[in-house]
LOTI-629228 format. One record per residue (C-alpha): residue number from 1; y, z, x. Coordinates in pm, 1 decimal. Layout:
<atom nr="NUM" py="Y" pz="Z" px="X"/>
...
END
This chain:
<atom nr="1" py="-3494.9" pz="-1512.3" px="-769.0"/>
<atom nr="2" py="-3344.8" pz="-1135.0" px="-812.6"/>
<atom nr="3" py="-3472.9" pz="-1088.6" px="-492.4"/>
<atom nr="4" py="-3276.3" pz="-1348.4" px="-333.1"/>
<atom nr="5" py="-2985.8" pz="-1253.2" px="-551.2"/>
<atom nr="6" py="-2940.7" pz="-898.1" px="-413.8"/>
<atom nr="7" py="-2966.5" pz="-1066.2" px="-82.1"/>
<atom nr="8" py="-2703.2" pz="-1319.0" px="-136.3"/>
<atom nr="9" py="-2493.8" pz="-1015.1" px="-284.6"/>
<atom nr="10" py="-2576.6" pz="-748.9" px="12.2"/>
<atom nr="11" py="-2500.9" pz="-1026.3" px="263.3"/>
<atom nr="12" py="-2163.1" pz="-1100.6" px="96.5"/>
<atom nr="13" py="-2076.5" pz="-728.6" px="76.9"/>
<atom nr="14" py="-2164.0" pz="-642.3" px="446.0"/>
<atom nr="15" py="-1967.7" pz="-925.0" px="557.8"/>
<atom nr="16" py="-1662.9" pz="-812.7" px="366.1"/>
<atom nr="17" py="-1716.3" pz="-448.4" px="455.0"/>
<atom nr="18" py="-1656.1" pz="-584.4" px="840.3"/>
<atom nr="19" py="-1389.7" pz="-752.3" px="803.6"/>
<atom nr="20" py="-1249.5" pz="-545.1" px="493.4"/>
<atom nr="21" py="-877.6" pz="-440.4" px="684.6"/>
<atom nr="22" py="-835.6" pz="-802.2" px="805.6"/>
<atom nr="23" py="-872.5" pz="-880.1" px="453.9"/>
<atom nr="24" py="-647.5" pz="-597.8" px="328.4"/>
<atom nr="25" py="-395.6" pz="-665.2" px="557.7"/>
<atom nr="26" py="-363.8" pz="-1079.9" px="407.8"/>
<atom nr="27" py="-380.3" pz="-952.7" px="87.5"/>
<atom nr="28" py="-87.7" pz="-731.9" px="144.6"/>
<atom nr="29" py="121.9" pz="-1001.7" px="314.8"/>
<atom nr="30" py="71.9" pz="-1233.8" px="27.3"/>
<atom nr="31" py="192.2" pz="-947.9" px="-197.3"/>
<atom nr="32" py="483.0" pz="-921.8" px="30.0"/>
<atom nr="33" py="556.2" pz="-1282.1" px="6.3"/>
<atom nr="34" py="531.3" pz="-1301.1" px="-287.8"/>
<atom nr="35" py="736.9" pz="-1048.0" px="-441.7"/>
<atom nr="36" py="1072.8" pz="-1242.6" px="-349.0"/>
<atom nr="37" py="941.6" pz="-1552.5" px="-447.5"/>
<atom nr="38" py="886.8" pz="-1429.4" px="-816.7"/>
<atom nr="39" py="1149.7" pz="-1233.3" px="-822.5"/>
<atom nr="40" py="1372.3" pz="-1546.7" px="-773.7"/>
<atom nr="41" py="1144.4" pz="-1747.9" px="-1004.4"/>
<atom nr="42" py="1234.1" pz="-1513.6" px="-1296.7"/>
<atom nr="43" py="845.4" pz="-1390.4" px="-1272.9"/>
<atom nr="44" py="865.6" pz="-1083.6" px="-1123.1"/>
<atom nr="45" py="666.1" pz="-763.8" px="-1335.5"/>
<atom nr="46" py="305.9" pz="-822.6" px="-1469.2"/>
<atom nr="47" py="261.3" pz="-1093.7" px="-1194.2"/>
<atom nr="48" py="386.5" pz="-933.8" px="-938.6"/>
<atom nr="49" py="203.1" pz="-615.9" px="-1057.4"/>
<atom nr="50" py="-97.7" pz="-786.8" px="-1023.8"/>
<atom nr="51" py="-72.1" pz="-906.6" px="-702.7"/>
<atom nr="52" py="-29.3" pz="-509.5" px="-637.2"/>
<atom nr="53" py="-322.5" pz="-399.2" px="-797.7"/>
<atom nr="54" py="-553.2" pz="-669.4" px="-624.3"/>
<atom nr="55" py="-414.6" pz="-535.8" px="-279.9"/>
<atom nr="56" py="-459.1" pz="-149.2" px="-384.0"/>
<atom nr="57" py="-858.9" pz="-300.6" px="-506.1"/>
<atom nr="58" py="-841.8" pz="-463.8" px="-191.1"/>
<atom nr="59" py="-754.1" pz="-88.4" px="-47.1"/>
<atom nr="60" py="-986.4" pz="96.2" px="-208.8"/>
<atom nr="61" py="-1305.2" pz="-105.5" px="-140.0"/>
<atom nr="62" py="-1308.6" pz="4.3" px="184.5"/>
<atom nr="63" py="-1390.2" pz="382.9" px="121.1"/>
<atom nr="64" py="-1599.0" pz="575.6" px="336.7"/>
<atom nr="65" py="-1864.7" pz="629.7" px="91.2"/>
<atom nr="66" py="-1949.3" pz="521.0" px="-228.7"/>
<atom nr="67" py="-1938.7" pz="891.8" px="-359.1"/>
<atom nr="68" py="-1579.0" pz="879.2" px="-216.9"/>
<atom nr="69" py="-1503.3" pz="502.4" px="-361.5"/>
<atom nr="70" py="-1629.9" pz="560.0" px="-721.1"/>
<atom nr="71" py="-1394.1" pz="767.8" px="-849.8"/>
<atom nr="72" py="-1080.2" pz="586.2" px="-683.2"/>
<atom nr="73" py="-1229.8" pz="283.0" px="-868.9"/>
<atom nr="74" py="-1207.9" pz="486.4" px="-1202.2"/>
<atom nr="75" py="-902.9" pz="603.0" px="-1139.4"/>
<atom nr="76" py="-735.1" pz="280.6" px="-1084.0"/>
<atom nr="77" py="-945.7" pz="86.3" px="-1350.5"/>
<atom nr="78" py="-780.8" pz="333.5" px="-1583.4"/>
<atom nr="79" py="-466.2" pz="266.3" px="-1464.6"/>
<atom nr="80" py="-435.2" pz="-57.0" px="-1418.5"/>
<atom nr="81" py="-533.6" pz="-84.8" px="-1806.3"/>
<atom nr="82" py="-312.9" pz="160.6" px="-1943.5"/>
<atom nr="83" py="-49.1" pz="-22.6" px="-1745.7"/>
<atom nr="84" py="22.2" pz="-345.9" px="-1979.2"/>
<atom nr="85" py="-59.2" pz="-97.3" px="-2271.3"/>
<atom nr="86" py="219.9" pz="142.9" px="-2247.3"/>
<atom nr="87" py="476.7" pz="-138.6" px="-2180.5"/>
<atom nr="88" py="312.5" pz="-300.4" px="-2555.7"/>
<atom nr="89" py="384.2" pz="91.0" px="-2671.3"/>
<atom nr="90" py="708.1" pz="67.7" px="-2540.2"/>
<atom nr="91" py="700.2" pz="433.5" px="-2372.0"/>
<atom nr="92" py="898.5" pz="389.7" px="-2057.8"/>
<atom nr="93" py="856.4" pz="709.0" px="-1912.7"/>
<atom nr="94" py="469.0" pz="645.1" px="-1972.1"/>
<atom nr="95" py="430.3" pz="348.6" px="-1804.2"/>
<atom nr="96" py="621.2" pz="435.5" px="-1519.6"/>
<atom nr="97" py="319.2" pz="704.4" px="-1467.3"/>
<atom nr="98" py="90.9" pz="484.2" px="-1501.8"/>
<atom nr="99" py="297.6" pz="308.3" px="-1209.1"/>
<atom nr="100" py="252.3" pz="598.2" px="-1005.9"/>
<atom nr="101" py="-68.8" pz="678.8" px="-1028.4"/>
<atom nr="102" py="-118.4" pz="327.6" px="-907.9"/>
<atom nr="103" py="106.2" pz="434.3" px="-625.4"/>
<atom nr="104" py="-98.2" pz="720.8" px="-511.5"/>
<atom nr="105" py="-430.9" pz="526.6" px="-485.6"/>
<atom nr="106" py="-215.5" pz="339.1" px="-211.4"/>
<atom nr="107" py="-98.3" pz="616.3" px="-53.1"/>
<atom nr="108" py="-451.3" pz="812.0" px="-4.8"/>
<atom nr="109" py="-598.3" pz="434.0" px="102.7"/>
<atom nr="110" py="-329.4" pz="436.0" px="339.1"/>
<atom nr="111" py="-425.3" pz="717.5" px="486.7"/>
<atom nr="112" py="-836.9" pz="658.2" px="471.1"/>
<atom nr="113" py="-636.0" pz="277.9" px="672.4"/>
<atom nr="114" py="-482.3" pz="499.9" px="917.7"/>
<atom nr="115" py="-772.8" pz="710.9" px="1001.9"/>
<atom nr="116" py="-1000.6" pz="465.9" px="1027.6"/>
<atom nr="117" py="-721.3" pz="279.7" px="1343.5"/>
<atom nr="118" py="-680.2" pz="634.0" px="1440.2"/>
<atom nr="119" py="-1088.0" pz="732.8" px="1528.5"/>
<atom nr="120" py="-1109.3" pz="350.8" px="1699.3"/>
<atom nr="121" py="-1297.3" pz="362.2" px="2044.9"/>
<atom nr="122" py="-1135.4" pz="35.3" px="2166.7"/>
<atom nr="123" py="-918.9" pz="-209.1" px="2060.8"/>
<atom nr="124" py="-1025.0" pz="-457.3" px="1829.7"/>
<atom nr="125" py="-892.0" pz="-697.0" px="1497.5"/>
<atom nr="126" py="-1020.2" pz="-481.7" px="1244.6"/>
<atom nr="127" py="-877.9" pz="-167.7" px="1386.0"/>
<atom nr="128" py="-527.6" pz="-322.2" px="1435.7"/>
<atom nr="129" py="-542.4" pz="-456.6" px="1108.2"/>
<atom nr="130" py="-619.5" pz="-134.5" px="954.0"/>
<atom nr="131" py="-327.1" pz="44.2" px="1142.6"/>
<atom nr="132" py="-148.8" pz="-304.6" px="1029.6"/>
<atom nr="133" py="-264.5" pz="-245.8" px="654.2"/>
<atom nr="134" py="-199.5" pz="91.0" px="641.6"/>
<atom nr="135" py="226.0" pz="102.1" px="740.6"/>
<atom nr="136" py="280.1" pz="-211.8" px="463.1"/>
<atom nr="137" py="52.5" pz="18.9" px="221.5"/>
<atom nr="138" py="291.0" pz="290.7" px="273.8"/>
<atom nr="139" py="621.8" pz="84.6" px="226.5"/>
<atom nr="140" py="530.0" pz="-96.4" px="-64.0"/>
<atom nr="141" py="390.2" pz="230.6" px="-210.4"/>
<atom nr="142" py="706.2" pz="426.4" px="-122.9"/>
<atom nr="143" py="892.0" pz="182.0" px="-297.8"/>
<atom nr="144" py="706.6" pz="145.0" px="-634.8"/>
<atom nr="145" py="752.4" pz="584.8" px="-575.9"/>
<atom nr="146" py="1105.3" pz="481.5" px="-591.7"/>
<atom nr="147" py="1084.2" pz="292.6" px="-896.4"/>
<atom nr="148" py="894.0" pz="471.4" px="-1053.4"/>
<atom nr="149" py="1183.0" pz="767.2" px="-1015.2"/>
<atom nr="150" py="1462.9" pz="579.4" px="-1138.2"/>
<atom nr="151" py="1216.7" pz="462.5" px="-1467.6"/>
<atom nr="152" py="1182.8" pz="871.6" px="-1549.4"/>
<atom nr="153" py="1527.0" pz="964.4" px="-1451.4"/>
<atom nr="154" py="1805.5" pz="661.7" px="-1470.8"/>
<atom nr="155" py="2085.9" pz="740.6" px="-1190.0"/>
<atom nr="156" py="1820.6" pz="851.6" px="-931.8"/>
<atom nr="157" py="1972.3" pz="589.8" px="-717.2"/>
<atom nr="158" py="2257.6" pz="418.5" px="-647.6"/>
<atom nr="159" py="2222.0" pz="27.3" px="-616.5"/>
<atom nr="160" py="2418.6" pz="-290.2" px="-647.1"/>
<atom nr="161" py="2292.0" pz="-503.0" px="-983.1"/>
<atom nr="162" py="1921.3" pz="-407.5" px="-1109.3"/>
<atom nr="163" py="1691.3" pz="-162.9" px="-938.2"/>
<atom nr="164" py="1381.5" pz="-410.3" px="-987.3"/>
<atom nr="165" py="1039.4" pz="-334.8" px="-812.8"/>
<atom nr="166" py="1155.0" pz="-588.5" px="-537.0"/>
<atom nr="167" py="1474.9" pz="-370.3" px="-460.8"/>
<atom nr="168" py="1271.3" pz="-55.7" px="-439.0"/>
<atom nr="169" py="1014.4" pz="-182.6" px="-181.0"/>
<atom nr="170" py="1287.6" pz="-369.8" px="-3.7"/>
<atom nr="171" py="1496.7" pz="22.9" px="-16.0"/>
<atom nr="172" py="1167.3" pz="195.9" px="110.3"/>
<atom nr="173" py="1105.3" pz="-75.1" px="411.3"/>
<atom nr="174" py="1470.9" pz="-34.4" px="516.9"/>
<atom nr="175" py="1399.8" pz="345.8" px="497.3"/>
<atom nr="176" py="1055.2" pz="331.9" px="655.7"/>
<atom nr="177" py="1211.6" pz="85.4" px="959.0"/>
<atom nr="178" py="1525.2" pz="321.4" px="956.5"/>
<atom nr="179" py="1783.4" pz="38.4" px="913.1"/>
<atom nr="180" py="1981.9" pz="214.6" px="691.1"/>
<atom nr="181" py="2198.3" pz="-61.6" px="559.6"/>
<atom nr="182" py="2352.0" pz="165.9" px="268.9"/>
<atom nr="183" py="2315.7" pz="-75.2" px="-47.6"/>
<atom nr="184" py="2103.6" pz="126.8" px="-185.4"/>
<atom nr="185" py="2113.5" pz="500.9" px="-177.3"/>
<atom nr="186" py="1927.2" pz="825.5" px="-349.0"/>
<atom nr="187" py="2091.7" pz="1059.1" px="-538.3"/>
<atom nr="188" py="1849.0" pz="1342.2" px="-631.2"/>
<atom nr="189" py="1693.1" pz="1612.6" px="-445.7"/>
<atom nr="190" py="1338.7" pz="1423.6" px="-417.6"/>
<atom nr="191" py="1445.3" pz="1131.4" px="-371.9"/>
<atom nr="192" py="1646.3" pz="1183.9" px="-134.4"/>
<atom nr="193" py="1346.6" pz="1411.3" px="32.5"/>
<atom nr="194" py="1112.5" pz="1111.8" px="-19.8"/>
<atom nr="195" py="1338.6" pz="906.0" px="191.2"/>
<atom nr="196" py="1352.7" pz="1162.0" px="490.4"/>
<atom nr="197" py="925.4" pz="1197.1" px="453.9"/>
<atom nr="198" py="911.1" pz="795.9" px="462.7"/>
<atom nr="199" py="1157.8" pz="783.9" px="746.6"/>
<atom nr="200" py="1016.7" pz="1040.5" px="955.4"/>
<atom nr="201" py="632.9" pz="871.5" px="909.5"/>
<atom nr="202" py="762.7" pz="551.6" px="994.5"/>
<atom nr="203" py="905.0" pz="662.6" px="1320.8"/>
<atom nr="204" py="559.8" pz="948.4" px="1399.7"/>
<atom nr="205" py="323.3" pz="625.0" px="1259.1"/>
<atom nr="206" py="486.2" pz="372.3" px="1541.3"/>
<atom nr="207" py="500.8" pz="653.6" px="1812.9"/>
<atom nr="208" py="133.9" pz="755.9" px="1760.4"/>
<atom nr="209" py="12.8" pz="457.0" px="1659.2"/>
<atom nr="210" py="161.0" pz="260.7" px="2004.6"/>
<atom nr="211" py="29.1" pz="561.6" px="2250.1"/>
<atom nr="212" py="-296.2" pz="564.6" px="2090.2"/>
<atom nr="213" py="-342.0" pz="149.4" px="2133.4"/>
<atom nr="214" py="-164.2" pz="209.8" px="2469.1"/>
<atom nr="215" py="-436.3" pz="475.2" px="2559.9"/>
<atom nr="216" py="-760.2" pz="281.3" px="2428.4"/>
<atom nr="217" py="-639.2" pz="9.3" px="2620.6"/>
<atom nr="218" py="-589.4" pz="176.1" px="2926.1"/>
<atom nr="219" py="-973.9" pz="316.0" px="2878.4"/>
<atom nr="220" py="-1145.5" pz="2.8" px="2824.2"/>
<atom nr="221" py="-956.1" pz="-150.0" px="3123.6"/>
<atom nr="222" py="-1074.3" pz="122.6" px="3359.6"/>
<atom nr="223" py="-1421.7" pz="75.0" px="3192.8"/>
<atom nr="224" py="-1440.1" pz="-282.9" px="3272.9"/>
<atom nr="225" py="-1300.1" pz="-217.3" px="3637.5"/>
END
């Protein structure tokens, strides 16, 4: 019976290991969806945080190794705890940390997303979904960042109404498409340097990303000619 149990359970985890970006990349979309949704439901905060964390557990999973994945785990367990905690405490500037350590763990999984597209030998679902994964990773990251900022130091930006969570990852997908539509701008130093990093990596992540696919395409046709 334990037998068959570790097989049921190794089974289940190899099959989600191979198709661990094309779940990422769902779980990030329904994050995405959601976050206007709530927002206009009046339910935005520890539900929408939650849909966060599950995508940045979603993010994690998929570490190289489990040497590598174990303390990312940690880390965010931690986190993700201390979140609801500090808010009970009432420490703003406290829980806003805790908000960007969460932040972080998406940022290096966005990278371990972007490698992992990046070393591809042909063109396939799960690499495109990883590349996929990794640029919504990085904007909704950028934009708790941006939160986070304002939390620790009010006036960081300027912004029509409330500087929710929504408004900063809506801010840091206009900066990472380089819309610029100019409701919402940075007033500090680092934020303002944030916004020219996430602008800049948008435009190098699309240029790359496009000659790379372009390039691996190109290969396997010749191949199969």
């Amino acid at each position: 019976m334990k037998r068959e149990r570790n097989n049921i359970l190794r089974d289940f985890a190899g099959n989600y290991l191979r198709r661990r970006y094309s779940i990422l990349f769902s779980t990030l979309l329904l994050t995405m969806v959601a976050a206007p949704v709530l927002s206009a439901l009046k339910l935005s905060g520890t539900l929408f945080e939650s849909f966060v964390a599950a995508s940045l557990l979603a993010a994690v999973i998929p570490a190289d190794t489990v040497r590598s994945r174990s303390p990312l785990w940690v880390l965010l367990i931690v986190a993700w705890l201390a979140r609801p905690l500090t808010d009970w405490l009432g420490n703003r500037v406290l829980s806003a940390m805790t908000m960007g350590i969460w932040t972080l763990i998406g940022l290096l999984a966005a990278v371990a997303a972007l490698r992992f597209a990046m070393d591809a030998t042909k063109v396939d679902t799960e690499h495109l979904c990883a590349a996929l994964s990794a640029y919504l990773l990085a904007g909704t990251c950028f934009g708790l960042l941006y939160w986070v900022l304002e939390q620790i130091k009010s006036g960081t930006f300027v912004f029509p109404g409330e500087f929710s969570q929504t408004s900063a990852i809506y801010f840091s997908f206009v900066t990472l498409a380089t819309l610029g539509y100019g409701d919402i701008a940075p007033r500090t130093d680092v934020a303002r340097g944030l916004a020219i990093v996430e602008g800049v990596g948008g435009q190098l992540f699309l240029a790359v990303l496009v000659a790379r696919l372009v390039s691996l395409y190109s290969k396997s046709g010749n191949q199969s000619s």
